[in-house]
N, CA and C atoms as a LAMMPS dump frame, in Angstrom:
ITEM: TIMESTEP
0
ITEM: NUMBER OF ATOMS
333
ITEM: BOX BOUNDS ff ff ff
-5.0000000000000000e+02 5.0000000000000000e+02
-5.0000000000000000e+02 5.0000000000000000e+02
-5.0000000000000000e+02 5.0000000000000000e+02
ITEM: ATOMS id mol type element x y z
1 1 1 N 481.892 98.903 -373.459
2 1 2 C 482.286 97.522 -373.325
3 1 3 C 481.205 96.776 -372.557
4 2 1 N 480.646 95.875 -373.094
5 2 2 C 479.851 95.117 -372.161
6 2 3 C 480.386 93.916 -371.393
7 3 1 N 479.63 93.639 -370.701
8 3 2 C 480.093 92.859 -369.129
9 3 3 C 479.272 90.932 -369.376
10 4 1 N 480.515 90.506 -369.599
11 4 2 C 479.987 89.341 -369.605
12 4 3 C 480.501 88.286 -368.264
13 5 1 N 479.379 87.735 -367.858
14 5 2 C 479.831 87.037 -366.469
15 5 3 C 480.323 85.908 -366.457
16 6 1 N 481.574 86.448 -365.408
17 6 2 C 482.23 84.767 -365.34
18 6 3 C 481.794 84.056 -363.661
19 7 1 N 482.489 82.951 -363.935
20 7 2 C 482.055 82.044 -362.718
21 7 3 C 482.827 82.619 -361.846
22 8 1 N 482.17 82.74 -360.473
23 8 2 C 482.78 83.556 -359.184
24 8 3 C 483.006 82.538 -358.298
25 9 1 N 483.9 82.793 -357.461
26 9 2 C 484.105 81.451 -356.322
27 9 3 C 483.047 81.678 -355.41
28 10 1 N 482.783 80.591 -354.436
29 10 2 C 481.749 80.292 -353.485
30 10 3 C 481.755 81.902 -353.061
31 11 1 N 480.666 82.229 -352.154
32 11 2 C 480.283 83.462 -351.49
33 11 3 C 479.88 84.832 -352.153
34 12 1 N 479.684 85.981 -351.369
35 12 2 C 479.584 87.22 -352.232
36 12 3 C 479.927 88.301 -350.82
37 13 1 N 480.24 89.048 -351.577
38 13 2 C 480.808 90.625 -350.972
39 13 3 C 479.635 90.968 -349.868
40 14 1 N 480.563 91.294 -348.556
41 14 2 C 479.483 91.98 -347.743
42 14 3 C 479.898 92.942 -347.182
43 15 1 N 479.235 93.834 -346.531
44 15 2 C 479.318 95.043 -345.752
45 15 3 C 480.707 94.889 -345.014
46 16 1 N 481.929 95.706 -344.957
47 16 2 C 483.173 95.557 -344.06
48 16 3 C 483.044 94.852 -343.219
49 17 1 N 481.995 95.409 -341.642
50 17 2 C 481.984 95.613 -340.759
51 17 3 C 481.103 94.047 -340.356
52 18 1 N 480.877 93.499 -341.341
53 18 2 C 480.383 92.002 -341.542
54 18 3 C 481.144 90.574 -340.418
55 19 1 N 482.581 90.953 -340.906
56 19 2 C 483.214 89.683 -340.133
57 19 3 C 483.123 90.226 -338.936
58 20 1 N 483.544 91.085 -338.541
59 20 2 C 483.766 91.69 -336.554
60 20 3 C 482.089 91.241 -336.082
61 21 1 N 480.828 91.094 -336.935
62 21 2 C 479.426 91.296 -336.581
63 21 3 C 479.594 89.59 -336.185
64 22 1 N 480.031 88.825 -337.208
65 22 2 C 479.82 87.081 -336.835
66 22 3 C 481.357 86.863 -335.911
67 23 1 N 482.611 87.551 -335.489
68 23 2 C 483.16 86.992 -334.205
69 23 3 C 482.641 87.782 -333.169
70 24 1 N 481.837 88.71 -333.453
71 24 2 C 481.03 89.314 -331.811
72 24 3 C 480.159 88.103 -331.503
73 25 1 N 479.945 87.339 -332.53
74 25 2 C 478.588 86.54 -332.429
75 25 3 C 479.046 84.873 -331.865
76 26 1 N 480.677 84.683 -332.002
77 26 2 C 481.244 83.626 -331.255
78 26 3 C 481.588 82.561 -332.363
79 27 1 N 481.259 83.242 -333.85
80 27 2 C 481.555 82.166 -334.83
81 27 3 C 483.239 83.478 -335.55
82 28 1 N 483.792 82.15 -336.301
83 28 2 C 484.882 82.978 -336.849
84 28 3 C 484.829 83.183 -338.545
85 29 1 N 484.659 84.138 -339.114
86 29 2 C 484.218 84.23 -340.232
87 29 3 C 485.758 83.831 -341.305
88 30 1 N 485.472 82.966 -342.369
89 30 2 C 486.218 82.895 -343.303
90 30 3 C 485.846 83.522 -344.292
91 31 1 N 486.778 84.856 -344.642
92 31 2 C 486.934 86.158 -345.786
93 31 3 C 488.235 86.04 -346.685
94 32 1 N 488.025 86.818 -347.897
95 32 2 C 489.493 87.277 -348.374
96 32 3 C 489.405 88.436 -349.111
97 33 1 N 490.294 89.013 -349.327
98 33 2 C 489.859 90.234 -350.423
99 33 3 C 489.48 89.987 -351.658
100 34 1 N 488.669 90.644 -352.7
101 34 2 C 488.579 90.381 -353.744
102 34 3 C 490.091 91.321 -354.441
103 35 1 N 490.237 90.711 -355.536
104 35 2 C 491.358 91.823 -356.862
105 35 3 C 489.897 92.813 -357.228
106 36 1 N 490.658 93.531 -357.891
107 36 2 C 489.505 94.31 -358.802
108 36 3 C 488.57 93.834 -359.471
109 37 1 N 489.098 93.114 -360.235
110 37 2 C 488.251 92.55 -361.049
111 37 3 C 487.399 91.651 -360.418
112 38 1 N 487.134 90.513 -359.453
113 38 2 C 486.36 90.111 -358.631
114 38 3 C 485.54 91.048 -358.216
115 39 1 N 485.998 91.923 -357.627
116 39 2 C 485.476 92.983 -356.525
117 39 3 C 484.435 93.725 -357.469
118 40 1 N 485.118 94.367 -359.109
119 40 2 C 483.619 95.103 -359.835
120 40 3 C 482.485 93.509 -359.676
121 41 1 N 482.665 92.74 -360.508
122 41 2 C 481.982 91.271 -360.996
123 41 3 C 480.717 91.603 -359.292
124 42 1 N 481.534 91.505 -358.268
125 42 2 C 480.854 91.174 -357.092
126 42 3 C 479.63 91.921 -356.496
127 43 1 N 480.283 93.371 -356.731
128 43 2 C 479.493 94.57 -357.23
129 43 3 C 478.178 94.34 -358.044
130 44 1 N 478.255 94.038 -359.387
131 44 2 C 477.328 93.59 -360.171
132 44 3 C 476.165 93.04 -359.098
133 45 1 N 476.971 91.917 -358.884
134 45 2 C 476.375 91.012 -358.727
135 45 3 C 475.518 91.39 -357.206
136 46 1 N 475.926 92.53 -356.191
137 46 2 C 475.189 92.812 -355.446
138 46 3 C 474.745 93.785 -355.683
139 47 1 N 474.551 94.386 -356.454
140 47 2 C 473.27 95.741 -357.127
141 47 3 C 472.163 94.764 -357.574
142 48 1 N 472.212 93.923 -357.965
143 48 2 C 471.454 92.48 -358.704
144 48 3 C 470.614 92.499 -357.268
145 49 1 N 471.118 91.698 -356.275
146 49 2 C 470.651 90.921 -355.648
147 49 3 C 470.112 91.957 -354.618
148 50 1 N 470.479 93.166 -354.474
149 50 2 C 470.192 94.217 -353.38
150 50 3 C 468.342 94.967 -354.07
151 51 1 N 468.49 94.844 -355.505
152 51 2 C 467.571 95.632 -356.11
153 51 3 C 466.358 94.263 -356.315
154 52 1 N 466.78 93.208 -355.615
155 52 2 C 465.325 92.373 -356.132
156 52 3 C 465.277 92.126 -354.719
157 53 1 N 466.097 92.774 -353.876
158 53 2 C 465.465 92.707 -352.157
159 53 3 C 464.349 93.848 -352.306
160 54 1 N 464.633 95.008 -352.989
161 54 2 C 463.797 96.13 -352.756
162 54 3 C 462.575 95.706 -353.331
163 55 1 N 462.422 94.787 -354.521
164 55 2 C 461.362 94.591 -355.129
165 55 3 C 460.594 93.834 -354.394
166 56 1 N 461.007 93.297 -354.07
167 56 2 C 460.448 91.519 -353.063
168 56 3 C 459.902 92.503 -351.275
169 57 1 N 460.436 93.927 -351.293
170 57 2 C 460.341 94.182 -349.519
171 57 3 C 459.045 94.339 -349.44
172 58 1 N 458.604 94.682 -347.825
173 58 2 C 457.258 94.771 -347.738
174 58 3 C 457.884 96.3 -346.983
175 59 1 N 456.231 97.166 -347.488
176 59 2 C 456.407 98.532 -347.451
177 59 3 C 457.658 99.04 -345.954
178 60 1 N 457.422 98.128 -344.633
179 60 2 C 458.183 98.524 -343.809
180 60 3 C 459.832 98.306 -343.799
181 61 1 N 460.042 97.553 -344.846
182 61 2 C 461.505 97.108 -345.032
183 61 3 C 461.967 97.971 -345.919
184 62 1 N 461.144 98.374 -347.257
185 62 2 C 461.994 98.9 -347.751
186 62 3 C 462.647 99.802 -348.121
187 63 1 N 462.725 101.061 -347.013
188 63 2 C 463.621 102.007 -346.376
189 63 3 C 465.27 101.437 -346.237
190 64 1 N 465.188 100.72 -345.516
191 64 2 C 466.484 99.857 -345.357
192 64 3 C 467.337 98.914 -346.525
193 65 1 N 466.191 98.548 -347.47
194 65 2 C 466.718 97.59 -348.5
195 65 3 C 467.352 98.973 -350.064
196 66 1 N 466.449 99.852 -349.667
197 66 2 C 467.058 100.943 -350.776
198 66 3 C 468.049 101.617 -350.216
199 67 1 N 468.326 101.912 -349.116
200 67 2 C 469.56 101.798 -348.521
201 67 3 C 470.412 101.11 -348.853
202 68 1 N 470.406 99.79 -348.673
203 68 2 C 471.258 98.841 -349.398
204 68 3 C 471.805 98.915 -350.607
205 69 1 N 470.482 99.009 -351.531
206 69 2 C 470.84 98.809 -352.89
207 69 3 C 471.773 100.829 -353.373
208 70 1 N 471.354 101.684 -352.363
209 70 2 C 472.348 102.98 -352.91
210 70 3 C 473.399 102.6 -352.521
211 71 1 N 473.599 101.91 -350.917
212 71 2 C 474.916 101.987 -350.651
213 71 3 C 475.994 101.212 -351.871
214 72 1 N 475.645 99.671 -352.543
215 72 2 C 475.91 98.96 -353.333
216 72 3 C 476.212 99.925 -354.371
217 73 1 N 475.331 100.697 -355.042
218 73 2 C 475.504 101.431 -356.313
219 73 3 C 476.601 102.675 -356.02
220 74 1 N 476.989 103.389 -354.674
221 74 2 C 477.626 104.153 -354.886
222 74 3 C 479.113 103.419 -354.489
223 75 1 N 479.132 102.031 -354.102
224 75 2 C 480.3 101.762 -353.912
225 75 3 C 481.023 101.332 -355.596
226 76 1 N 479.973 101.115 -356.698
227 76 2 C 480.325 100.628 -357.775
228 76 3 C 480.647 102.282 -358.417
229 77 1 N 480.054 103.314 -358.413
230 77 2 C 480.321 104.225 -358.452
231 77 3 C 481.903 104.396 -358.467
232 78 1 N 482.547 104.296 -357.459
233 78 2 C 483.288 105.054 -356.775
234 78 3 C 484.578 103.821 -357.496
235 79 1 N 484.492 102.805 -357.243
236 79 2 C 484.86 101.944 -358.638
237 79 3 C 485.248 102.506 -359.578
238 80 1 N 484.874 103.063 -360.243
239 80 2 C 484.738 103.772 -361.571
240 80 3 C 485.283 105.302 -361.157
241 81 1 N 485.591 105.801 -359.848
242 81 2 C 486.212 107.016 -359.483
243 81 3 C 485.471 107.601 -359.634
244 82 1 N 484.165 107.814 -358.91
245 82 2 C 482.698 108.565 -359.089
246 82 3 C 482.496 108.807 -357.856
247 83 1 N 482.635 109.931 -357.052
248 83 2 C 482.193 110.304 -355.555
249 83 3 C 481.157 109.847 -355.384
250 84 1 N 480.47 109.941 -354.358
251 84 2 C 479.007 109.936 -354.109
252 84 3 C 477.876 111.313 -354.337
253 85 1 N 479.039 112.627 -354.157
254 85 2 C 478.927 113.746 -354.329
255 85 3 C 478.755 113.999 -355.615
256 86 1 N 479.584 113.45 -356.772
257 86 2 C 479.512 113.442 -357.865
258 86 3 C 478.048 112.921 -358.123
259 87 1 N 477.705 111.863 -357.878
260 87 2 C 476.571 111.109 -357.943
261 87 3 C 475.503 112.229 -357.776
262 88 1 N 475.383 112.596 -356.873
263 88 2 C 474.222 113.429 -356.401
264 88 3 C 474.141 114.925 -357.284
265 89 1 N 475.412 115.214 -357.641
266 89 2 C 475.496 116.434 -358.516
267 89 3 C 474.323 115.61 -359.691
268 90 1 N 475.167 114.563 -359.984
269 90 2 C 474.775 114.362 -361.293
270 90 3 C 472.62 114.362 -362.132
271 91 1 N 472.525 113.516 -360.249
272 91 2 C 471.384 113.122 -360.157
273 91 3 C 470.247 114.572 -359.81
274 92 1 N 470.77 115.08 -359.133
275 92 2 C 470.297 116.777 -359.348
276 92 3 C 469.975 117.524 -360.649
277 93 1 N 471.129 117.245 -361.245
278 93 2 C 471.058 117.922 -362.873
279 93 3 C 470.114 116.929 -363.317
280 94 1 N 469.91 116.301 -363.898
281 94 2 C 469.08 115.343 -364.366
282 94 3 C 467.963 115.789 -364.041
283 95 1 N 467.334 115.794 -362.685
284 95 2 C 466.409 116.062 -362.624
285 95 3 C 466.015 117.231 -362.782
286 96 1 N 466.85 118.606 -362.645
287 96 2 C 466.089 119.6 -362.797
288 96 3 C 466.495 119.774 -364.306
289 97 1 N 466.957 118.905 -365.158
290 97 2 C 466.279 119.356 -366.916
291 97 3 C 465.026 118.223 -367.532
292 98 1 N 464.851 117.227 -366.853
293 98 2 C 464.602 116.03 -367.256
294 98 3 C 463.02 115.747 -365.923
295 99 1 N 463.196 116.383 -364.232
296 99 2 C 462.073 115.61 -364.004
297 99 3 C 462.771 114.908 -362.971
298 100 1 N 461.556 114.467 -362.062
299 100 2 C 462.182 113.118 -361.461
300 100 3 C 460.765 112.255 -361.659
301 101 1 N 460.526 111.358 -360.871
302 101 2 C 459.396 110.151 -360.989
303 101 3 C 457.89 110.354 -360.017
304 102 1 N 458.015 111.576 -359.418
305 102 2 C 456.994 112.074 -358.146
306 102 3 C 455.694 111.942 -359.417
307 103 1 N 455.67 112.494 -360.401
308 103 2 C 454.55 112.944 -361.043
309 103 3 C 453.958 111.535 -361.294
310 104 1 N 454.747 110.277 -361.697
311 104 2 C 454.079 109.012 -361.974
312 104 3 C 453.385 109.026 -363.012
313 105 1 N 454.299 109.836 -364.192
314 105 2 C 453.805 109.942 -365.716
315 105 3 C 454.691 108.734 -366.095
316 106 1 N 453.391 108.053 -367.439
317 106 2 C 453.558 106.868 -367.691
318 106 3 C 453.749 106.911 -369.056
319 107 1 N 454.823 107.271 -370.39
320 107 2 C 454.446 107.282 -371.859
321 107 3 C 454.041 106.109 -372.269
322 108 1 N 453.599 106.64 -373.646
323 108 2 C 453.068 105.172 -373.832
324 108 3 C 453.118 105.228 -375.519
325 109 1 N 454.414 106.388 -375.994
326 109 2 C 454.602 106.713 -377.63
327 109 3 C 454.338 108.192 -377.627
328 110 1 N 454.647 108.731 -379.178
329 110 2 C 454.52 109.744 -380.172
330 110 3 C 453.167 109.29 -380.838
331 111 1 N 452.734 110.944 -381.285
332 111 2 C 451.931 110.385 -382.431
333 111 3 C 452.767 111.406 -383.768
């Protein structure tokens, strides 16, 4: 099924621990829960915006910004009833039939 986007209300999904960070800070944060369906959409929409932080980081940031963008992907994961454990199984297998990206082989076709 593909994912076609609808219009989202003002704001976007942040880290839980987000509102307690801005009333430690003396401001009072206005939140609400998302439904599901908001909540995947929001998802999307911060794997989006987390993965063009990583692109945009400078070498010392982006430790922290791929951080971001796994934490984002395994919460969409898990969405979908996908551990993180699962994840890592998965991503294990993969690589040991398939490879991972260390070698920095580039195809470029068959002949």
């Amino acid at each position: 099924m593909q994912h076609t986007e609808t219009a989202l209300p003002v704001g976007k999904l942040v880290r839980d621990g987000i509102p307690q960070i801005i009333r430690d800070s003396g401001a009072e944060p206005i939140t609400y829960v998302a439904g599901p369906e908001e909540y995947r959409d929001r998802l999307r929409a911060k794997i989006s915006e987390e993965c063009q932080e990583v692109l945009e980081a400078g070498a010392e940031d982006v430790p922290g910004e791929v951080a971001d963008l796994v934490e984002a992907a395994l919460a969409y994961a898990a969405d979908f009833g996908v551990s993180a454990e699962e994840v890592e199984e998965i991503r294990a297998a993969k690589a040991a039939e398939r490879g991972g990206f260390a070698g920095r082989v580039i195809w470029t076709g068959n002949r």
